[in-house]
ROSE-4610 file (N, C-alpha, C; in Angstrom, 1 decimal, always signed):
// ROSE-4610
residu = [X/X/X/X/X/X/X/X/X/X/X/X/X/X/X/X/X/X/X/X/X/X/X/X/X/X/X/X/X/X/X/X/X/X/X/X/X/X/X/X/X/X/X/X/X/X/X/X/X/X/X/X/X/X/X/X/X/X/X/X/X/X/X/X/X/X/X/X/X/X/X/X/X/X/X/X/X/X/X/X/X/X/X/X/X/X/X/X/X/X/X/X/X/X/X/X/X/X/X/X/X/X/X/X/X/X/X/X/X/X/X/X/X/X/X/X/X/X/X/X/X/X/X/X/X/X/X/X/X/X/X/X/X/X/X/X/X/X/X/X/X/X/X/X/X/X/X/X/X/X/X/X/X/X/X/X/X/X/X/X/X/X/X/X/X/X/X/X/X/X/X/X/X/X/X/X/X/X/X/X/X/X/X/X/X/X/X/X/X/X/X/X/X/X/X/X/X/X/X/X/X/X/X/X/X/X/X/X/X/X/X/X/X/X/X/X/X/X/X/X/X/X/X/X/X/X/X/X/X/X/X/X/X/X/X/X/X/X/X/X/X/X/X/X/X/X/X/X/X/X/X/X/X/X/X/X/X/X/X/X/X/X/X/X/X/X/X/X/X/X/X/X/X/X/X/X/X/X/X/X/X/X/X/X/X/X/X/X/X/X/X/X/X/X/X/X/X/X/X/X/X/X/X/X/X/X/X/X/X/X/X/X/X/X/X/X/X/X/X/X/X/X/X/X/X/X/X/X/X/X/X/X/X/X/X/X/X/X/X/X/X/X/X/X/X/X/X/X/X/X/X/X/X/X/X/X/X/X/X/X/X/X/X/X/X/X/X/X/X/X/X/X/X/X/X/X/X/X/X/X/X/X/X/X/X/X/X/X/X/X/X/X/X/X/X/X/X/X/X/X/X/X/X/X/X/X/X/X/X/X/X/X/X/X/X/X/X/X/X/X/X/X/X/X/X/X/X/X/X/X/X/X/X/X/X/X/X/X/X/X/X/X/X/X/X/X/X/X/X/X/X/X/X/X/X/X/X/X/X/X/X/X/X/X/X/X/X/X/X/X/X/X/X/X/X/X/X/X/X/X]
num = [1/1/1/2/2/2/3/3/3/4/4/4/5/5/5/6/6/6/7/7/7/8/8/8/9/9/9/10/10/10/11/11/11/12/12/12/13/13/13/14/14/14/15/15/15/16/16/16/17/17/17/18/18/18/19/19/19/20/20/20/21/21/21/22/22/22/23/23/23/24/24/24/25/25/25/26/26/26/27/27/27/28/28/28/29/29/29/30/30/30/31/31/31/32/32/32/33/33/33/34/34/34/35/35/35/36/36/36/37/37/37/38/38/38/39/39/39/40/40/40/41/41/41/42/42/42/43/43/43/44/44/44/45/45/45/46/46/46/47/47/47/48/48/48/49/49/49/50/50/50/51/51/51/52/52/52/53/53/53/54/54/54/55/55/55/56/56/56/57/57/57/58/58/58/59/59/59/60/60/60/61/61/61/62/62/62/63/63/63/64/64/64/65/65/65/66/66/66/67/67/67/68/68/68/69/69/69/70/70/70/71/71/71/72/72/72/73/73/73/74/74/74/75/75/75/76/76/76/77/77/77/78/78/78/79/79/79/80/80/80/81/81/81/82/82/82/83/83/83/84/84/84/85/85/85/86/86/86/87/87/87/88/88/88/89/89/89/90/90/90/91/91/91/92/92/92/93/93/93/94/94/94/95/95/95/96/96/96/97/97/97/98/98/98/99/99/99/100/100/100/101/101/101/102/102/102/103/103/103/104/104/104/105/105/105/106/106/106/107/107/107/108/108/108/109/109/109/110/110/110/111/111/111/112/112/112/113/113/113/114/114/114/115/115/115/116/116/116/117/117/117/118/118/118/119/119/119/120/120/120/121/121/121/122/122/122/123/123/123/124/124/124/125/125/125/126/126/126/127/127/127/128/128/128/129/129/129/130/130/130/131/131/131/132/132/132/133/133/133/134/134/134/135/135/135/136/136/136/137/137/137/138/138/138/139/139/139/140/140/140/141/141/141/142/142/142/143/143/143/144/144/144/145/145/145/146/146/146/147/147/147/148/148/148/149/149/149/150/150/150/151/151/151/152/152/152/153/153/153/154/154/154/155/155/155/156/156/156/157/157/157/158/158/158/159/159/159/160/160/160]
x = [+18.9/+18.2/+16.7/+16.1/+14.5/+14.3/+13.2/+12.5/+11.2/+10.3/+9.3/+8.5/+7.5/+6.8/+5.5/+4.4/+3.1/+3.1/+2.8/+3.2/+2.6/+1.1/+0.2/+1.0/+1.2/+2.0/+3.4/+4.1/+5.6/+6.5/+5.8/+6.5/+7.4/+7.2/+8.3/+9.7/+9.2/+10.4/+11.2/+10.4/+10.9/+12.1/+11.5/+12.0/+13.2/+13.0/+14.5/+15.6/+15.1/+16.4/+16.5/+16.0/+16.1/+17.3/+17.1/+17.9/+19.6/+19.4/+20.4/+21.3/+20.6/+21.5/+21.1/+20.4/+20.4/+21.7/+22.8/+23.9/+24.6/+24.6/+25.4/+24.5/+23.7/+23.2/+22.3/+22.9/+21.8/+20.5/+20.2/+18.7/+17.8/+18.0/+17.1/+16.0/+14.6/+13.8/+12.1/+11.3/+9.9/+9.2/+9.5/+8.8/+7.3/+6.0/+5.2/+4.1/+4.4/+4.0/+2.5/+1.8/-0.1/-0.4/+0.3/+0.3/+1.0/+1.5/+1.8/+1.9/+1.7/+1.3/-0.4/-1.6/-2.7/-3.8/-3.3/-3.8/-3.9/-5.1/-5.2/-5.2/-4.4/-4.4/-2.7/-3.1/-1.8/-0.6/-0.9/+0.7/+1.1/+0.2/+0.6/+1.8/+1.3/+2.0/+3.1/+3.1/+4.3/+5.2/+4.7/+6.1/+6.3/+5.4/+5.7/+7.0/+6.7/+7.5/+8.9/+8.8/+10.4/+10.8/+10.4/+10.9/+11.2/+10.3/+10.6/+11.3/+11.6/+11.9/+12.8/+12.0/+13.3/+15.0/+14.7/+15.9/+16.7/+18.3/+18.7/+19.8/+19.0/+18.8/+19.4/+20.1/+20.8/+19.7/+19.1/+18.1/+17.0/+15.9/+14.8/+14.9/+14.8/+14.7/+13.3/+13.2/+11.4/+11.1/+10.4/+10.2/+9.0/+9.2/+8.0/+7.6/+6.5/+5.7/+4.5/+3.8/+2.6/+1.8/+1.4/+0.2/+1.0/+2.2/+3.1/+2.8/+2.5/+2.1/+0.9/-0.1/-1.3/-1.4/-0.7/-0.3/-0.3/-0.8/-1.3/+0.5/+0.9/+2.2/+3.5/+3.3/+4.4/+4.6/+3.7/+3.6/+4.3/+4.0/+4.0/+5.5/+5.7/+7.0/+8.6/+8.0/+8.4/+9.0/+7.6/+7.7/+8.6/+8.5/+9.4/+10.4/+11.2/+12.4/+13.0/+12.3/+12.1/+12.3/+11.7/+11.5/+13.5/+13.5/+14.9/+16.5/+15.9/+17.1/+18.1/+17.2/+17.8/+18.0/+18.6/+18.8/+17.5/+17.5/+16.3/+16.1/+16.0/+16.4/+15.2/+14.3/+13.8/+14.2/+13.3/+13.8/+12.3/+12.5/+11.4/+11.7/+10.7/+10.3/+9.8/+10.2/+10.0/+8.2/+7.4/+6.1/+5.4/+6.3/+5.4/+5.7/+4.9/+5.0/+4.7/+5.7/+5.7/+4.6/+4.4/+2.7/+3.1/+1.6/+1.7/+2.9/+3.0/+3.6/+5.9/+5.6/+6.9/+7.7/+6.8/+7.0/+6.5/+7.3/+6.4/+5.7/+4.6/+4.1/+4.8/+4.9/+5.6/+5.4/+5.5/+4.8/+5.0/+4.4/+4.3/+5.7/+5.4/+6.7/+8.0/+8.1/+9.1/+9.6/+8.5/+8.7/+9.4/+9.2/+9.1/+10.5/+11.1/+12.8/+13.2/+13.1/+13.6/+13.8/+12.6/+12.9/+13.7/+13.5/+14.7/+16.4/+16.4/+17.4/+18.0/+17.0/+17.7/+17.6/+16.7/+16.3/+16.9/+17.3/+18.0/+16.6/+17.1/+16.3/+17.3/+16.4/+17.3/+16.0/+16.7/+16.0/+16.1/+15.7/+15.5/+16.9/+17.2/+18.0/+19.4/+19.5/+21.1/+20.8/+20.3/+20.4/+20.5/+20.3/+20.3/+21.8/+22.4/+24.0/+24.9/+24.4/+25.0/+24.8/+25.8/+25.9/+26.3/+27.3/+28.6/+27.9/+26.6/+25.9/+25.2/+24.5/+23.3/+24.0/+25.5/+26.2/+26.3/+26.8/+27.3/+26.1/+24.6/+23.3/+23.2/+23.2/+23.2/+24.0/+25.7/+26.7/+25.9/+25.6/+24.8/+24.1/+22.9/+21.7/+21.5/+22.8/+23.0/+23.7/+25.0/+25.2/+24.7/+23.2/+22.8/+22.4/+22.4/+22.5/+20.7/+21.0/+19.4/+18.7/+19.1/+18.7/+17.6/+17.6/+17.1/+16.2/+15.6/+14.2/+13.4/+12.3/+10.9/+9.8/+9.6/+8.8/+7.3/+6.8/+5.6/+4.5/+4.5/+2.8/+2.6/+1.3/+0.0/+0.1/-0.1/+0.0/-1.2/-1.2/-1.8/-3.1/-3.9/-5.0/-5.8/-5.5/-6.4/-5.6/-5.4/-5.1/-5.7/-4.7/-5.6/-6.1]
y = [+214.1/+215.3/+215.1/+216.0/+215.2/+217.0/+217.2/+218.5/+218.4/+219.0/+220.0/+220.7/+220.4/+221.8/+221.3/+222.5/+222.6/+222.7/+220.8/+220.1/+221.5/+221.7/+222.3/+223.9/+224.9/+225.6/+226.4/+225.0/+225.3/+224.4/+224.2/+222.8/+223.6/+224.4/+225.3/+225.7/+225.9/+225.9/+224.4/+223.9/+222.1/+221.8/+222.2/+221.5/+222.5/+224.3/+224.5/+224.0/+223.5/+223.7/+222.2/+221.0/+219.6/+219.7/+220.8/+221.3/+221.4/+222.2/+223.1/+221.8/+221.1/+220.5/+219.3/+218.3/+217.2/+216.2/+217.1/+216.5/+216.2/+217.4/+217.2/+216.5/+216.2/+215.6/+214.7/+213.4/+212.1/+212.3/+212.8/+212.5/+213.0/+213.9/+215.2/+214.6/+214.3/+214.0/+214.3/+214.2/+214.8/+214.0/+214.9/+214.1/+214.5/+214.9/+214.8/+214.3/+214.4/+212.7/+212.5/+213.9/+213.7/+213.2/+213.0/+212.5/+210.6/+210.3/+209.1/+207.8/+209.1/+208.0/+208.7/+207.8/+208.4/+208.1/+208.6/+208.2/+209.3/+208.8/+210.3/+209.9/+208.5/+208.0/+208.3/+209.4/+209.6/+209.2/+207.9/+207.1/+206.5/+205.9/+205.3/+206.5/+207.3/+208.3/+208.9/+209.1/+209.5/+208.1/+207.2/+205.9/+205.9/+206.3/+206.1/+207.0/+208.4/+209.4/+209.2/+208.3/+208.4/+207.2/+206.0/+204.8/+204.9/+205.7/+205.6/+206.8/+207.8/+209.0/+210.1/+210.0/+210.3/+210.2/+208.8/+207.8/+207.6/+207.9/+207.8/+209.5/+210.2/+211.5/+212.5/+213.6/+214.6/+215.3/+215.8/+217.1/+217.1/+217.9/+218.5/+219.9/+220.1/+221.8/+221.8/+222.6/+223.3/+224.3/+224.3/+225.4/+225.9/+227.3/+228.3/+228.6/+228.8/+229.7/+230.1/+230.6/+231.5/+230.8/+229.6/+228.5/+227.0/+226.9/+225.8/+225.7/+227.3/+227.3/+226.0/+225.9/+225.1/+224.2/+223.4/+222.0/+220.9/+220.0/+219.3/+218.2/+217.6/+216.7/+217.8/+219.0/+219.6/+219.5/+219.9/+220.1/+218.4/+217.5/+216.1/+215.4/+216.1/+216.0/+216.2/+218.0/+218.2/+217.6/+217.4/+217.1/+215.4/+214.8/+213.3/+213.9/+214.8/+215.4/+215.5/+216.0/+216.8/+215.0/+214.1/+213.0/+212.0/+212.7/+212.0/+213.0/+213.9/+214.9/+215.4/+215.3/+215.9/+217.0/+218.0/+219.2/+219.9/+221.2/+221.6/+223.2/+222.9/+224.5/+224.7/+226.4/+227.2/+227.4/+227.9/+228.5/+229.4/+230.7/+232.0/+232.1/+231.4/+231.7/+233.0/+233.8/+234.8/+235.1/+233.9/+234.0/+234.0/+234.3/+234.5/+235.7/+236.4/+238.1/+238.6/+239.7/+239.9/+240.2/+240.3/+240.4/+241.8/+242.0/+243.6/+243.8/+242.9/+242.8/+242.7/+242.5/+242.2/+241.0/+240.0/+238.7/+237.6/+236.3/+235.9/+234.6/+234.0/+232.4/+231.9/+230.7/+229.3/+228.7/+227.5/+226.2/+226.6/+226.5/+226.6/+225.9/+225.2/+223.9/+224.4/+224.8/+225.3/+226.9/+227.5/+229.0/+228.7/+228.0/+227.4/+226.9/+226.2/+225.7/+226.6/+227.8/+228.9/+229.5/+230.0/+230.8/+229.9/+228.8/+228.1/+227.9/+228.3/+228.6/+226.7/+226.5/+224.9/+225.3/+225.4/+225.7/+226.6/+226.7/+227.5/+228.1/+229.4/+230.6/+231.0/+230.9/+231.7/+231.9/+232.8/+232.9/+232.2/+232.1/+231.3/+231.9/+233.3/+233.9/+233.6/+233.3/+233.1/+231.3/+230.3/+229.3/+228.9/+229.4/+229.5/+229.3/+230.1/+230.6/+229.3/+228.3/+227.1/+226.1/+224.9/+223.6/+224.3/+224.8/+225.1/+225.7/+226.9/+227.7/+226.2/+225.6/+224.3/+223.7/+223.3/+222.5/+223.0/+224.3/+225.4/+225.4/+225.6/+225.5/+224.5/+223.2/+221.8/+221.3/+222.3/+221.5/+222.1/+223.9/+224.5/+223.9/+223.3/+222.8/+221.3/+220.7/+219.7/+219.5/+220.9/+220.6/+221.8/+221.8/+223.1/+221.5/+221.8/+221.4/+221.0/+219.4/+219.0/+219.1/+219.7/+220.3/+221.7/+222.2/+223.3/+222.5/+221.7/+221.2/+221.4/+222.2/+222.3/+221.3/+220.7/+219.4/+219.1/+220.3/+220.1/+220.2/+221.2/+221.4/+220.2/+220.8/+219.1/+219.6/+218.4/+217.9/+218.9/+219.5/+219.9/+218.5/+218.7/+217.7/+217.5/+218.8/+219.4/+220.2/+220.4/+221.4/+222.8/+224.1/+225.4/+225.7]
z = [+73.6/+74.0/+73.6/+74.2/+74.2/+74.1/+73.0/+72.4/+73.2/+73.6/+73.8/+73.7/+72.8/+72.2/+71.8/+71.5/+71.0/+69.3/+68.9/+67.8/+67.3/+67.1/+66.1/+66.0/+66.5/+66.8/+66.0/+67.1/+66.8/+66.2/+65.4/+64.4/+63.5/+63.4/+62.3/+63.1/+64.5/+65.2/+65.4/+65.7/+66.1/+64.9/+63.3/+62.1/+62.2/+62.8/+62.1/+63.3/+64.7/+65.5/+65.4/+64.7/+64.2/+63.2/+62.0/+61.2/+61.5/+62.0/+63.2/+63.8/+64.3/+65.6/+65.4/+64.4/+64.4/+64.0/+63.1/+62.9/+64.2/+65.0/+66.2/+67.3/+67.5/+68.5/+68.0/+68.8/+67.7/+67.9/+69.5/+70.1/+69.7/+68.2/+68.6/+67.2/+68.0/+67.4/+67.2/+66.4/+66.6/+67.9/+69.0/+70.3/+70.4/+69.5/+69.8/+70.1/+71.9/+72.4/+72.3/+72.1/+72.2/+70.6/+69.9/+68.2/+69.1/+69.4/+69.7/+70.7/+71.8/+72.9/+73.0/+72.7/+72.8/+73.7/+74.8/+76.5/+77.2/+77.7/+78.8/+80.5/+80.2/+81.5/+82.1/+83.1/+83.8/+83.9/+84.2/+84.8/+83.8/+83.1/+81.9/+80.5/+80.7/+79.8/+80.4/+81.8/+82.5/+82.5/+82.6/+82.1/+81.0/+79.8/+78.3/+78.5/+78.8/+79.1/+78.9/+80.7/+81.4/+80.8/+80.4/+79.8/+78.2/+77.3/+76.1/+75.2/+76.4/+76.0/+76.4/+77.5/+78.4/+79.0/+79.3/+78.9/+78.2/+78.6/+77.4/+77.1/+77.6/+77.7/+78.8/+78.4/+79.8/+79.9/+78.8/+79.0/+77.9/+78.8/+77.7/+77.5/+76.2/+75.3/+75.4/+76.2/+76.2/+74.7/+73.8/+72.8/+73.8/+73.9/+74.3/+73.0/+72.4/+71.8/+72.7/+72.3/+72.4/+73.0/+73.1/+73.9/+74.3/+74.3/+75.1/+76.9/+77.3/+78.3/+78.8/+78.4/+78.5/+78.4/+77.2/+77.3/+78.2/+78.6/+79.2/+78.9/+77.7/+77.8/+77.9/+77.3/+77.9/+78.9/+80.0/+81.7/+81.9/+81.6/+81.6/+81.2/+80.4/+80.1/+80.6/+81.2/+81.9/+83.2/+83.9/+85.2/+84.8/+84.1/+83.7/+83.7/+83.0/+83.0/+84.5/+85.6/+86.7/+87.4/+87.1/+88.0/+87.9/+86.4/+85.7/+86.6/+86.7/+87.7/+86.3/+85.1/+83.9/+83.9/+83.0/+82.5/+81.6/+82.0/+81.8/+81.3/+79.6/+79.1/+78.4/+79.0/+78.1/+77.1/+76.2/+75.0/+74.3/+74.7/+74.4/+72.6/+72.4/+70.8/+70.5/+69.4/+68.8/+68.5/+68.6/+68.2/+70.2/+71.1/+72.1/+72.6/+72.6/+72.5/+74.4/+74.2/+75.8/+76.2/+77.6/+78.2/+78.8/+79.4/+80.0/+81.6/+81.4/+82.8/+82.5/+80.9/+80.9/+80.5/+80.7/+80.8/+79.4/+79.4/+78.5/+78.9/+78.7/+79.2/+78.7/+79.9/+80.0/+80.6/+80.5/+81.6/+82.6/+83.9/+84.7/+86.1/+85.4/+86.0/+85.8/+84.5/+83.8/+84.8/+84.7/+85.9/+87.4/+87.5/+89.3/+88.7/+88.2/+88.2/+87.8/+86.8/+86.4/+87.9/+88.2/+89.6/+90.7/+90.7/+91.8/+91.3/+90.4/+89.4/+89.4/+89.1/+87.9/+87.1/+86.3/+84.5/+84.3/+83.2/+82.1/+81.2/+80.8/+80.6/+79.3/+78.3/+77.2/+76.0/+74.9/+73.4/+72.4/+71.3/+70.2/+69.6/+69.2/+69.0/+69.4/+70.8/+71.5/+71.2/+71.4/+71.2/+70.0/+68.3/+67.5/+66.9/+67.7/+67.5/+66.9/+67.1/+66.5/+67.9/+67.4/+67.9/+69.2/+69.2/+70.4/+71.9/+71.2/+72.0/+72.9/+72.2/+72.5/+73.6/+73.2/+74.5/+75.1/+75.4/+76.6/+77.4/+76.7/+77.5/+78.4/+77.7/+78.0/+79.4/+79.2/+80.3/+80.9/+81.3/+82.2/+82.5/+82.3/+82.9/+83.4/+83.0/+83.7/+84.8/+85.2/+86.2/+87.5/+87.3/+88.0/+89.1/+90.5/+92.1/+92.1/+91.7/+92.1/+92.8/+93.8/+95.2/+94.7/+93.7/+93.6/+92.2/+92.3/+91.5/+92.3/+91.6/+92.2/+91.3/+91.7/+90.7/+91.8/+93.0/+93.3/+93.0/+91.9/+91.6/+91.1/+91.1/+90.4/+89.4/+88.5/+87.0/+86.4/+85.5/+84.3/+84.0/+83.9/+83.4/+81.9/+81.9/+80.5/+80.1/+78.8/+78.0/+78.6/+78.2/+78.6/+77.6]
């Protein structure tokens, strides 16, 4: 399983659901790929992506916080996920606070398979619940009808 998140951020989330679920799941590792792959050249980091990371892998756990939205390898990671025909679970961190409208930010990429109902939509709270909850996500999001990936927008360039 391949993690997702805004290192500076939500590292405190990364370490407790590493905690949590690293016995049960080998994959689950610090993927902080702007700390390790250090390129700002497109293609080159979308192969580091799908070749060194991706691979290997059924699904990416998105961590939402508060500015994951903006992210330039989130969006990036994503869309590798999205290229892989992998499983693809939100996850609304307690530190991103609802907006006026109701809602909380999230990548963008991530909204668009939500609303085409690939992605899986959940909280820190219900995913927390243990190992058993994480698989139940996992089967869900891997066997949601590839047919319903939205993987068109353009890439993220810059950080927001």
């Amino acid at each position: 399983m391949f993690v997702s998140y805004h290192h500076a951020n939500d590292q405190a989330y990364y370490d407790a659901f590493s905690k949590i679920f690293h016995g049960h799941y080998e994959a689950v590792y610090d993927n902080s790929l702007d700390r390790i792959i250090d390129s700002d050249n497109l293609e080159y980091v979308l192969r580091n992506i799908r070749e060194n990371y991706i691979t290997g892998t059924s699904s990416t756990v998105v961590l939402c916080g508060s500015e994951t939205a903006w992210r330039k390898f989130v969006d990036w990671e994503i869309k590798a996920t999205l290229d892989r025909q992998h499983g693809l679970i939100g996850v609304w961190l307690p530190t991103n606070p609802l907006g006026p409208n109701g809602g909380v930010s999230k990548p963008d990429r991530l909204q668009d398979n939500i609303d085409s109902g690939y992605a899986v939509w959940t909280t820190w709270a219900d995913l927390t619940q243990g190992p058993r909850r994480l698989q139940e996500l996992v089967e869900l999001g891997i066997s949601r009808p590839k047919n319903l990936i939205d993987n068109s927008r353009p890439l993220r360039k810059r950080n927001g």
